[in-house]
Wavefront OBJ file of the C-alpha trace (Angstrom):
o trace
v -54.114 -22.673 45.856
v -52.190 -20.475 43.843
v -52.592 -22.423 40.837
v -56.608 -22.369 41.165
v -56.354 -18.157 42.041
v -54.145 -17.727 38.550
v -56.626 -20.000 36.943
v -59.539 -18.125 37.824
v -58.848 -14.556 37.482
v -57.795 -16.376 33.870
v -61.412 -16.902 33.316
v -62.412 -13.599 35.466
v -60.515 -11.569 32.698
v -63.288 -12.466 29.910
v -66.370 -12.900 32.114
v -66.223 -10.168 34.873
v -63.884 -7.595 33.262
v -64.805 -7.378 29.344
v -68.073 -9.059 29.188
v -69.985 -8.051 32.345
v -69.685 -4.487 31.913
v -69.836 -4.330 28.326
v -72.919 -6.332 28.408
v -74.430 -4.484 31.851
v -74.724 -1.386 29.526
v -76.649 -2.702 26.903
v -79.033 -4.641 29.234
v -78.632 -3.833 32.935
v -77.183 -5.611 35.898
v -79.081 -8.263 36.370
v -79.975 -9.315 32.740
v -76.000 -9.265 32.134
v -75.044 -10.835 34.834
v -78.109 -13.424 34.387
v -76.136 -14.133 30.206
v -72.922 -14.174 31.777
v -73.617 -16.891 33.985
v -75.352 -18.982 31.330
v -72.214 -18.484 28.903
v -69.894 -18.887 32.323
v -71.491 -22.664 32.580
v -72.023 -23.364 28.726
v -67.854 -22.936 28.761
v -67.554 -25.601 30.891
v -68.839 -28.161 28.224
v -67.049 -31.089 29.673
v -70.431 -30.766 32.435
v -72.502 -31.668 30.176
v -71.290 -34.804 30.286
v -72.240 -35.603 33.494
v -76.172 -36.584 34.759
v -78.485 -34.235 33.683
v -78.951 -33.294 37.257
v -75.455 -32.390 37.783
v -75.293 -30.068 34.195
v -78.331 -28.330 35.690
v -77.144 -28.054 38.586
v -73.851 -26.509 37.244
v -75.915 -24.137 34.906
v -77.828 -22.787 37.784
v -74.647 -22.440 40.261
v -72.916 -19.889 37.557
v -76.063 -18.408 36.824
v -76.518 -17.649 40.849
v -72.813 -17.118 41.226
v -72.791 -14.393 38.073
v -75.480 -12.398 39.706
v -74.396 -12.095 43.178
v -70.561 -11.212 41.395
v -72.439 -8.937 39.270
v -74.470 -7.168 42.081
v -71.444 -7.101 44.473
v -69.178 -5.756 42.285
v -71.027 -3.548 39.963
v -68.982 -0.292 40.071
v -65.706 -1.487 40.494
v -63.091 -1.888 38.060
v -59.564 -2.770 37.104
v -57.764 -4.411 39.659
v -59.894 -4.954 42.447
v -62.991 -6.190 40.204
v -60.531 -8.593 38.838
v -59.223 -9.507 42.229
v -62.254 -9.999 43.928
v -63.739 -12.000 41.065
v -60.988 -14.405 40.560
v -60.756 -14.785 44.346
v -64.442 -15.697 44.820
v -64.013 -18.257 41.956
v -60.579 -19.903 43.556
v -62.395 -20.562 46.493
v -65.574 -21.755 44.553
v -63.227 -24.357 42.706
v -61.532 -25.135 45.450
v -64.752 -26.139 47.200
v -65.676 -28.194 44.778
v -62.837 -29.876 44.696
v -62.802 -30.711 48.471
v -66.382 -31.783 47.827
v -65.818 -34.155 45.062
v -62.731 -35.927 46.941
v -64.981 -36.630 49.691
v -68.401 -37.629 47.568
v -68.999 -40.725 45.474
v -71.640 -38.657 43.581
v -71.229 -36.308 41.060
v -73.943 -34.069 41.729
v -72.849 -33.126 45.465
v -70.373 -29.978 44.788
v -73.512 -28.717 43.449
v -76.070 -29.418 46.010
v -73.165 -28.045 48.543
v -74.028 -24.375 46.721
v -77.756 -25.090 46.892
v -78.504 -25.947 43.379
v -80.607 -28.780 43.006
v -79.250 -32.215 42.371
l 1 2 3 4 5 6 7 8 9 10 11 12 13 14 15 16 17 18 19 20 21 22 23 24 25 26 27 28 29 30 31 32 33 34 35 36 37 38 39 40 41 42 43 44 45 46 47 48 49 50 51 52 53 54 55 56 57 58 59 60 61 62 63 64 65 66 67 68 69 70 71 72 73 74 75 76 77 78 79 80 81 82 83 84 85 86 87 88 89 90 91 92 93 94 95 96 97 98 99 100 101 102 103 104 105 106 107 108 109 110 111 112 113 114 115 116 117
């Protein structure tokens, strides 16, 4: 668990803490958090390996993930933006991890967060 909360507040760093804001004031909330999503799934490449079901899927999990982390934490900073962040993605991986253990198909973490499969 602690492994996947260091991992993610990793990634948290770049998406939520430099790029989110830098990008939210150039183009607003929702159209930065909308390109940080779509850059958030594009850096998982390895997805796009997968069915095209799953990659879309994927694509529009971070996308729908990236906006409700933008709107939720849109005027917080440092710390707790990062820690907040990085916790929401811990448990998101972690999800999909229990998900995949217990699924023979690939596209079922994703269906699990409502994105179609």
């Amino acid at each position: 668990m602690v492994a996947q909360l260091v991992g993610a507040c990793g990634e948290e760093v770049g998406w939520r803490c430099f790029l989110q804001p830098l990008l939210r004031t150039r183009l607003g909330t929702i159209a930065a958090s909308v390109t940080v999503g779509v850059l958030w799934g594009a850096w998982h490449v390895q997805v796009f390996a997968q069915a095209p079901a799953y990659a879309v899927g994927f694509l529009t999990a971070t996308v729908a993930m990236s906006v409700v982390l933008g709107i939720a934490l849109d005027g917080l900073g440092g710390w707790r933006r990062l820690l907040y962040a990085g916790g929401f993605h811990a448990l998101v991986n972690l999800g999909l991890l229990l998900s995949w253990t217990r699924s023979p198909e690939p596209s079922c973490p994703c269906s699990a967060l409502g994105c179609p499969a």
